[in-house]
C-alpha positions as CSV (number, residue, x, y, z in Angstrom):
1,X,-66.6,29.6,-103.2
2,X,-64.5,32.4,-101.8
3,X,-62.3,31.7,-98.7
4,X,-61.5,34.9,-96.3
5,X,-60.4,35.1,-93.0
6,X,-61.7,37.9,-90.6
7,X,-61.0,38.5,-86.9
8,X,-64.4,39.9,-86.5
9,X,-67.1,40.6,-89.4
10,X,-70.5,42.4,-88.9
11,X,-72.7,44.0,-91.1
12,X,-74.7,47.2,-90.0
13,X,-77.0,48.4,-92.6
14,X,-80.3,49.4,-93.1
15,X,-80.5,47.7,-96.5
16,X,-80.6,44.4,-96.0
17,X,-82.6,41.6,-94.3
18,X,-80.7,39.3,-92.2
19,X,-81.5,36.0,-91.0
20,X,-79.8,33.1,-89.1
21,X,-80.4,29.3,-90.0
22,X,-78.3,26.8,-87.7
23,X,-74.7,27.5,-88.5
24,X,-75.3,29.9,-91.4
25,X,-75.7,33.7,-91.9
26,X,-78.0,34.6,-94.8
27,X,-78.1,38.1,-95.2
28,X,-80.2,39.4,-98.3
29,X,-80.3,42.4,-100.3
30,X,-83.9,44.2,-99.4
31,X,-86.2,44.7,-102.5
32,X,-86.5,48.7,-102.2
33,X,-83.0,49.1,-102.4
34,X,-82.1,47.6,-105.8
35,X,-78.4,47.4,-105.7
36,X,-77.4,49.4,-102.7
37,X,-76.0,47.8,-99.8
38,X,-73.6,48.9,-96.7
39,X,-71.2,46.6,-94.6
40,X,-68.9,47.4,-91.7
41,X,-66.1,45.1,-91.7
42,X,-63.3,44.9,-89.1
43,X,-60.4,42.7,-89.4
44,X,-57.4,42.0,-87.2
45,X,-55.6,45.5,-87.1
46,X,-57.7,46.6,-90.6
47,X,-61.1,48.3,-90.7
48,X,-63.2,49.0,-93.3
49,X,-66.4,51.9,-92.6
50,X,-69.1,52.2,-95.7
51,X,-71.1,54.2,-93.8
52,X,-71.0,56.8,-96.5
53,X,-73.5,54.6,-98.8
54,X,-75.8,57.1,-99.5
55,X,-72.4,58.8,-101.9
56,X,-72.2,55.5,-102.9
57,X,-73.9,52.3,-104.6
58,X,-72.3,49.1,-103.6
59,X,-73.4,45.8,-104.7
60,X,-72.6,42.1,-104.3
61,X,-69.1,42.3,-106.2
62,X,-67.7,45.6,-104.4
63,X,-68.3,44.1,-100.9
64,X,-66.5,40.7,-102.3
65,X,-63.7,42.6,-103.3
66,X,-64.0,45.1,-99.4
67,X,-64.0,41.3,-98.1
68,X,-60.7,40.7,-99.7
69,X,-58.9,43.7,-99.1
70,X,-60.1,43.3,-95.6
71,X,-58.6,40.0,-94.9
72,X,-55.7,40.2,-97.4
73,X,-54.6,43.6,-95.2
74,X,-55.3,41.0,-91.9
75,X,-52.5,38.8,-93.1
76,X,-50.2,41.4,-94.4
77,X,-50.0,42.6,-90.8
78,X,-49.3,39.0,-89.6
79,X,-52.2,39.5,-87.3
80,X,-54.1,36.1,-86.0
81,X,-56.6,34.7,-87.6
82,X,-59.6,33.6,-85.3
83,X,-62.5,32.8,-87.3
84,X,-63.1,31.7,-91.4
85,X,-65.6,32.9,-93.1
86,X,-66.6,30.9,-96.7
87,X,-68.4,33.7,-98.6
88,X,-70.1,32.9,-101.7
89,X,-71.4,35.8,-103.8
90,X,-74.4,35.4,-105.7
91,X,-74.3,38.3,-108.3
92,X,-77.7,37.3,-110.0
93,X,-79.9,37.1,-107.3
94,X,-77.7,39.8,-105.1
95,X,-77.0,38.0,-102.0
96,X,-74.4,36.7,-100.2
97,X,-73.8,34.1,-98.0
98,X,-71.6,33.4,-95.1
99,X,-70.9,30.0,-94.3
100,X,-69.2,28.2,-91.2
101,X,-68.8,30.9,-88.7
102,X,-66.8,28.6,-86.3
103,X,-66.0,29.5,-82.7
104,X,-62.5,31.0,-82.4
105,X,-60.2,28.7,-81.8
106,X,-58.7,30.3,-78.5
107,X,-61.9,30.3,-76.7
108,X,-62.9,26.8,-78.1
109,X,-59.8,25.8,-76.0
110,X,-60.2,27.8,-73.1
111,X,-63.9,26.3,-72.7
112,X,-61.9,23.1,-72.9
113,X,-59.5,23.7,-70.4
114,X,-62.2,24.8,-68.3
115,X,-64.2,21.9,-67.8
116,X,-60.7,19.8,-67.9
117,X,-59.3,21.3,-65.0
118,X,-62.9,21.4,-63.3
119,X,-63.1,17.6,-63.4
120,X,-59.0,16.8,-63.0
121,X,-59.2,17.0,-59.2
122,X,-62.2,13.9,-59.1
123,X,-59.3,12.0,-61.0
124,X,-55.6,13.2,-60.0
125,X,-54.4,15.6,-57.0
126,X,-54.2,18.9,-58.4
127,X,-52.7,21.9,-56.8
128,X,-55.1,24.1,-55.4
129,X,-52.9,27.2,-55.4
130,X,-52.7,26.7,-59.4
131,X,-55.9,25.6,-59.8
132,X,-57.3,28.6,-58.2
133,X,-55.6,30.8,-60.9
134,X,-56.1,29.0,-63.9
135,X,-59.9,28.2,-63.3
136,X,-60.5,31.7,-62.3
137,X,-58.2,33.3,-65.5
138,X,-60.1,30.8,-67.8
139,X,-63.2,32.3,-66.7
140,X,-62.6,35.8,-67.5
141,X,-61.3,34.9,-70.7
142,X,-64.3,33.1,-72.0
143,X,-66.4,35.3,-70.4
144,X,-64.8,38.6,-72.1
145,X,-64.9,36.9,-75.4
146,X,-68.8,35.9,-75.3
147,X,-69.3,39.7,-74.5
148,X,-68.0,40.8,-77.7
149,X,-71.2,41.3,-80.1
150,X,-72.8,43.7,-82.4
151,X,-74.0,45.6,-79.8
152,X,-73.3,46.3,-76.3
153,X,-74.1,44.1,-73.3
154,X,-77.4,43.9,-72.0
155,X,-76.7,46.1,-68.8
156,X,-74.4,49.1,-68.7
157,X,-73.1,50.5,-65.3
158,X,-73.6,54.4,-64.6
159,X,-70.6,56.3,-62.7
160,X,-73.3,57.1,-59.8
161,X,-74.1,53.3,-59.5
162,X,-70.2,52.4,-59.3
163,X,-69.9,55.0,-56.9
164,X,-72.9,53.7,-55.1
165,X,-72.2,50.1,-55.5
166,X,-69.4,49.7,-52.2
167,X,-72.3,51.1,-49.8
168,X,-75.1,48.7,-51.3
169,X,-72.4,46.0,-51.3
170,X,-71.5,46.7,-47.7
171,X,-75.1,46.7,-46.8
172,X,-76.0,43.3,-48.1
173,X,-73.2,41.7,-46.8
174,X,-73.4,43.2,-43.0
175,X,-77.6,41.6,-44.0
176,X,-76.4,38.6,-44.1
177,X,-73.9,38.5,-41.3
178,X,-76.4,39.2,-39.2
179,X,-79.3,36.5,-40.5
180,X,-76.6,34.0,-39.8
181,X,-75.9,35.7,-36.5
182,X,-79.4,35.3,-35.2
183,X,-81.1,33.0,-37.3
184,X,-80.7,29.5,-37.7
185,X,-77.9,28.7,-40.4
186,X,-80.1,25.5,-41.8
187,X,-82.8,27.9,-42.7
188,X,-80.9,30.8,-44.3
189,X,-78.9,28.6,-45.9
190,X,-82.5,26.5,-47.4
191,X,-83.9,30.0,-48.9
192,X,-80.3,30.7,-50.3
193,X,-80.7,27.0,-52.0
194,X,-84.1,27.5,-53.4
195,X,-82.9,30.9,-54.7
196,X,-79.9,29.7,-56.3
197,X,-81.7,27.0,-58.1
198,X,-83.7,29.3,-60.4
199,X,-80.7,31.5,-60.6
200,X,-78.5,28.0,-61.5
201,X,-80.9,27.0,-63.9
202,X,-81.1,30.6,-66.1
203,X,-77.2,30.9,-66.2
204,X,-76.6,27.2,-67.1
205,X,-79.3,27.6,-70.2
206,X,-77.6,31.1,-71.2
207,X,-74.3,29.3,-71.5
208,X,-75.6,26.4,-72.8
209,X,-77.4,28.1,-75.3
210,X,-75.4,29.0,-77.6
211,X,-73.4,25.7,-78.5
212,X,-77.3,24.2,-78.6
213,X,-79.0,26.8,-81.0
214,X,-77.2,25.0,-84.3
215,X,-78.9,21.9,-84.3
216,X,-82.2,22.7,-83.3
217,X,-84.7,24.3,-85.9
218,X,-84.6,27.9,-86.9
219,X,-88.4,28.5,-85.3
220,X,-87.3,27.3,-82.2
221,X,-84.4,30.0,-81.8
222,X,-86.3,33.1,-83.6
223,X,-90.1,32.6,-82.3
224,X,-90.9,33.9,-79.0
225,X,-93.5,32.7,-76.6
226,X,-94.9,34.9,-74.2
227,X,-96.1,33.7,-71.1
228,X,-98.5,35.8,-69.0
229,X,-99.6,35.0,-65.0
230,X,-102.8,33.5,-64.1
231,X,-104.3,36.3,-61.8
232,X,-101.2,39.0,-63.1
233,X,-101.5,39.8,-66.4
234,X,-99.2,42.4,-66.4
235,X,-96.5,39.6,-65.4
236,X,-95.4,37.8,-68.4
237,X,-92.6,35.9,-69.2
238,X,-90.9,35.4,-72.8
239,X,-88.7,32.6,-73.8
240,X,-88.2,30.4,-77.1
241,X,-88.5,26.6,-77.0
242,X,-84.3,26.7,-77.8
243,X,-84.2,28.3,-74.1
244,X,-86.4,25.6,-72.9
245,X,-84.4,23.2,-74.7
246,X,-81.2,24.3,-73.0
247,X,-82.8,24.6,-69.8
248,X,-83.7,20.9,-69.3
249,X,-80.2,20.0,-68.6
250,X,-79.2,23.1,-66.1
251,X,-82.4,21.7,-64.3
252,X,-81.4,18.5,-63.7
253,X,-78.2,19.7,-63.0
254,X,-79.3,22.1,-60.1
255,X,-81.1,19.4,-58.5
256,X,-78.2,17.4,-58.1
257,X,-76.6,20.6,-56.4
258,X,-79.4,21.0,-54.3
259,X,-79.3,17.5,-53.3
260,X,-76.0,17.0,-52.7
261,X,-74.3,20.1,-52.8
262,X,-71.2,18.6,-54.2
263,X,-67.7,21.0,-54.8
264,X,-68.3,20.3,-58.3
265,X,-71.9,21.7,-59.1
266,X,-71.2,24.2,-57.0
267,X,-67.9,25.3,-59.0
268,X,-70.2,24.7,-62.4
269,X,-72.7,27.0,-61.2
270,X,-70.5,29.3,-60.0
271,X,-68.3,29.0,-63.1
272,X,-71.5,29.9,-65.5
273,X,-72.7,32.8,-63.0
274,X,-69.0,34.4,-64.2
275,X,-69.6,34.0,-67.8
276,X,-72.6,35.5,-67.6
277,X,-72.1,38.2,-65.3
278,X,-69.0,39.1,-67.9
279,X,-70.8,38.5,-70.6
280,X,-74.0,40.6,-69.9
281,X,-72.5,43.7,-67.9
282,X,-70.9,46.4,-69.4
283,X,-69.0,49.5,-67.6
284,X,-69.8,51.4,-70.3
285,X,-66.5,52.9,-70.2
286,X,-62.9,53.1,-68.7
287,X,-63.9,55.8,-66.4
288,X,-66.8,53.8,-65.1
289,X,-64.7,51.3,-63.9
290,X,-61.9,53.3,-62.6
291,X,-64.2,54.4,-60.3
292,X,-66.2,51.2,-59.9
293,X,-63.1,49.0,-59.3
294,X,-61.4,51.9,-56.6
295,X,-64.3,52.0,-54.0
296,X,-64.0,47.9,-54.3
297,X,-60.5,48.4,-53.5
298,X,-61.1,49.6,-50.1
299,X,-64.3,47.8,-49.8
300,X,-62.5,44.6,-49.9
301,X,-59.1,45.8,-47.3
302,X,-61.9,47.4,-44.9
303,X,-64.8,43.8,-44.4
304,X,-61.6,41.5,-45.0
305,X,-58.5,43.2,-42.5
306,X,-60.8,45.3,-39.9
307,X,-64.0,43.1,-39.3
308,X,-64.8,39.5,-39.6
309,X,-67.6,39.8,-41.5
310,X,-66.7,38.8,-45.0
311,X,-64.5,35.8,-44.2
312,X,-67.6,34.2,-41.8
313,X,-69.7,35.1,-44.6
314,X,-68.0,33.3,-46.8
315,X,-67.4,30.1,-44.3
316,X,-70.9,30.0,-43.5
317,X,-72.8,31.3,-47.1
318,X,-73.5,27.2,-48.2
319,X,-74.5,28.6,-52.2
320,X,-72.3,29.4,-55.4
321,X,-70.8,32.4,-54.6
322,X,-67.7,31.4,-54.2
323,X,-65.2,28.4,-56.1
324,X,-64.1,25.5,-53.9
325,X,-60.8,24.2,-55.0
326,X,-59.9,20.4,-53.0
327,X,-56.7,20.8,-50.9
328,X,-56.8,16.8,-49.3
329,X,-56.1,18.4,-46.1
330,X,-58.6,17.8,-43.7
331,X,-57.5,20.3,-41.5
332,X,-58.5,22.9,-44.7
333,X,-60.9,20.9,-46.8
334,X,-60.7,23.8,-49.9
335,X,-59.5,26.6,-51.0
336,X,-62.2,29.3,-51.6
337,X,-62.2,32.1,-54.8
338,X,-65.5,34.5,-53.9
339,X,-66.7,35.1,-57.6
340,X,-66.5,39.3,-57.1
341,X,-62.9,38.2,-57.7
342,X,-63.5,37.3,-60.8
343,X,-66.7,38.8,-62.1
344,X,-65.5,42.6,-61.3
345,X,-62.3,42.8,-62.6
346,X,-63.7,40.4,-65.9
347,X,-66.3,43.1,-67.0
348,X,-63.3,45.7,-66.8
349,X,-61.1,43.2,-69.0
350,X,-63.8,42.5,-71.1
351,X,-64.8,46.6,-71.6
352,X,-60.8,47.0,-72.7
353,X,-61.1,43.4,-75.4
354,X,-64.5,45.6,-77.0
355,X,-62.2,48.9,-77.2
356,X,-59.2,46.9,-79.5
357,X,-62.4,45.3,-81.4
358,X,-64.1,48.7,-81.9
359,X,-60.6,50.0,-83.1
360,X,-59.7,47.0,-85.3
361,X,-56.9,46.5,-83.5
362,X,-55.8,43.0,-82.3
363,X,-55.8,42.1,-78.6
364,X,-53.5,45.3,-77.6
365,X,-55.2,46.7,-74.2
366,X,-56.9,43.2,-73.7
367,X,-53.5,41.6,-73.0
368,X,-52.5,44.4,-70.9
369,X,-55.7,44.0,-68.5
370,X,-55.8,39.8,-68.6
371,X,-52.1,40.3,-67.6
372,X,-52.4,42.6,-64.9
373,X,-55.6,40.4,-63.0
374,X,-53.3,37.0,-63.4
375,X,-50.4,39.2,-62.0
376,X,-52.5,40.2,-59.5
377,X,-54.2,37.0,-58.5
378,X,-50.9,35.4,-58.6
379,X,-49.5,38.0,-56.2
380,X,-52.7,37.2,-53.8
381,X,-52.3,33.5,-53.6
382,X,-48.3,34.0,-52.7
383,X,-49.2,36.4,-50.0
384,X,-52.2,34.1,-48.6
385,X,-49.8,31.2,-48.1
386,X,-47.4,33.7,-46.7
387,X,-49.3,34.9,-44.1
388,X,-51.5,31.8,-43.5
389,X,-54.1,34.2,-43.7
390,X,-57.4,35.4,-45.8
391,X,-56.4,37.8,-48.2
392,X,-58.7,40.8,-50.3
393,X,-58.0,39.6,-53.5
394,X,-59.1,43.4,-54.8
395,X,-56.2,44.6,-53.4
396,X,-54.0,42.9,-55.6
397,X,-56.2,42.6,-58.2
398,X,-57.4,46.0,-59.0
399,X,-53.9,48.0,-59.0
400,X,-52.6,45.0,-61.7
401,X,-55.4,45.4,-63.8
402,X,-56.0,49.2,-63.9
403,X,-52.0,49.6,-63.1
404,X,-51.3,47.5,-66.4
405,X,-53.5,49.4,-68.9
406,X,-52.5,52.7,-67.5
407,X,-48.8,52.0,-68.1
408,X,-49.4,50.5,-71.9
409,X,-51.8,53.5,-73.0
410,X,-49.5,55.8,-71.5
411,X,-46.7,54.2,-73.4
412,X,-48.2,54.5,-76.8
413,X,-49.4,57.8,-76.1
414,X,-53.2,56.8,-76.4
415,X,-54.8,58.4,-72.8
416,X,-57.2,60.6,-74.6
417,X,-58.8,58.0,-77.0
418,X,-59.1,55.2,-73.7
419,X,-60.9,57.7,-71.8
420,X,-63.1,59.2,-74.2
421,X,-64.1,55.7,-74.8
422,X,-68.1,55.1,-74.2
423,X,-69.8,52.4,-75.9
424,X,-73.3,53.5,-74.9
425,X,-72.4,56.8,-77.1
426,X,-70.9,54.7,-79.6
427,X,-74.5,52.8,-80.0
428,X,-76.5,55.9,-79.9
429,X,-74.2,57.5,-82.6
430,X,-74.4,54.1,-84.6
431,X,-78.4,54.3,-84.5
432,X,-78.3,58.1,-85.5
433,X,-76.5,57.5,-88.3
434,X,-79.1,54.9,-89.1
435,X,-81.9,56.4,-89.2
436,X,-80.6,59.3,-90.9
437,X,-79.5,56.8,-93.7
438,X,-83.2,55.7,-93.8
439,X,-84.4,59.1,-93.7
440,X,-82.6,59.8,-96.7
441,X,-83.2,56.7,-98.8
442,X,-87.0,57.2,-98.1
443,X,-86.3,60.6,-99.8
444,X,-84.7,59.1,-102.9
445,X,-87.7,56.7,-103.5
């Protein structure tokens, strides 16, 4: 049993059948392809590309011996070392297996953390100024970290919907000023519950999911069940019984939340809409969220300094939208953090973590933007208790976060690459040069 240690390790290759049982990776050499593999491994500040397989025939010992250059060149650079691998090579039967992907240690504590600080003020008084910037820094970097994968996030923003997104924000927020204006508060506030449940319920069991998927049966994580609707047929529905599974939990959770609408569920709920709001939306690319993060900007100083609308939406909004932090004044019950403030800058941290993984580099511009929105949020909570007043945490935010990353790539010269940056491109080029190598291995049989 061989022992290497990769930052990040996937394998991209039309060659091989992969499959996933609990906390093991299996991937096996297909039949057709006698002794021809591919892999794509990226380590710390080291990359190694086989994409030019079809030059080449590579087999269970050469990608052992990629493995090790990979992760010998990781240490040689002194970079960290997030995850082990155990790799066993299996030269008869030409397969591999990788055992004991753990969870890297840095997000494993920063899920910690989390819930720690979530739960410290039921026990011990905990400033809410502080605990407004760690919960909400601890967010974005879990959330950025469970959005790196083998492919893209699910959703990918367009520049005409970032420029679009300030006028459908304004819109829906000015909607709801006004139910609250002329309806009764009870009511909006019911249909905002019953709405927030099923929402409560789906981000619990995404986040949940994960952790739960290794000790329940492979079947239960790989074999969908499709649902259809009684009198819609076109409606359907498809889930695993690993979702269900996960889902139990998040359901008796959100009843509690509707029922008593505790600071607690409602900072849970909240907490788990950021992960997976960073988690599943991508910007697509640095110019994306120039743009998107800018017309924020101004959203936020125009609905927060020159109308009351945002700050008595906020007061009067009874759902997870926003993070209640105890202050034990009752004057000021809590602090409030509305989760834009986190979710929106997050998916631009998150889109600069993908760019150092997609470059095999460690960490560079990540640091740069996790910096710059602490800086920023830091700089809003000292000018809130300044003033005494409601701050828009976008316009601190968003200049320390883009301000930040402008000012390191600008430093090591690397404006050109940053911009040109897309990862929709990047997966459309990957599955080009897919298909192309099937194409051409179909010719050689």
């Amino acid at each position: 049993m061989l022992i290497y240690s990769l930052d990040f390790l996937s394998f991209i290759d039309c060659y091989t059948n992969t499959s996933i049982e609990k906390d093991q990776i299996v991937i096996t050499q297909k039949n057709k392809c006698k002794d021809r593999k591919g892999i794509h491994i990226r380590g710390g500040a080291v990359e190694i590309d086989r994409r030019g397989r079809r030059r080449r025939a590579l087999d269970a010992q050469t990608l052992a011996a990629a493995a090790a250059a990979a992760a010998a060149a990781a240490g040689e650079r002194g970079d960290q070392i997030d995850r082990s691998i155990h790799l066993s090579v299996l030269p008869k039967e030409h397969s591999f297996l990788i055992v004991s992907v753990t969870m890297k240690s840095h997000e494993r504590a920063a899920n910690l953390a989390l819930a720690g600080l979530s739960l410290a003020p039921l026990v011990v008084p905990v400033n809410p100024n502080v605990n407004v910037i760690l919960t909400a820094c601890l967010a974005v970097y879990v959330g950025c970290y469970r959005s790196v994968k083998s492919t893209p996030p699910a959703e990918t923003m367009s520049k005409e919907h970032a420029m679009r997104f300030p006028l459908v924000g304004s819109a829906m927020l000015l909607s709801l000023f006004l139910l609250f204006k002329f309806l009764s508060k009870d009511l909006v506030n019911a249909v905002l519950t019953a709405y927030f449940f099923i929402l409560g319920i789906a981000a619990l069991c995404a986040t949940l999911l994960p952790s739960m998927k290794r000790f329940l049966p492979k079947e239960w994580n790989d074999n969908a069940i499709v649902w259809h609707a009684p009198f819609f047929h076109s409606l359907s529905v498809e889930f695993t019984k690993s979702q269900v599974v996960a889902s139990i939990p998040g359901f008796f959770f959100c009843i509690w939340y509707a029922a008593k609408k505790h600071w607690l569920a409602n900072n849970v709920l909240g907490i788990a809409f950021c992960i997976q709001g960073i988690e599943m939306l991508s910007l697509g690319s640095f110019k994306t969220g120039a743009i998107l993060l800018a017309g924020l900007f101004f959203y936020d100083i125009f609905w927060v300094f020159f109308t009351p609308v945002m700050v008595s939406v906020a007061k009067s909004f009874d759902a997870p939208i926003k993070l209640l932090f105890p202050t034990g004044d009752a004057a000021r019950p809590f602090s409030m953090l509305g989760l834009g403030d986190i979710v929106i800058p997050g998916i631009f941290v998150a889109l600069a973590l993908r760019f150092d993984v997609s470059r095999g580099i460690k960490n560079r511009y990540f640091n740069s933007a996790f910096l710059g929105y602490t800086v920023g949020l830091t700089v809003t909570i000292i000018v809130m208790n300044w003033f005494q007043a409601a701050q828009p945490a976008l316009l601190y935010i968003v200049p320390g976060v883009i301000g930040f990353v402008a000012v390191h790539c600008l430093w090591n010269g690397e404006v050109k690459p940053l911009l040109e940056y897309n990862e929709s491109k990047a997966e459309e080029e990957e599955a080009v040069e897919e298909d192309t190598d099937s194409k051409q291995n179909k010719k050689e049989e």
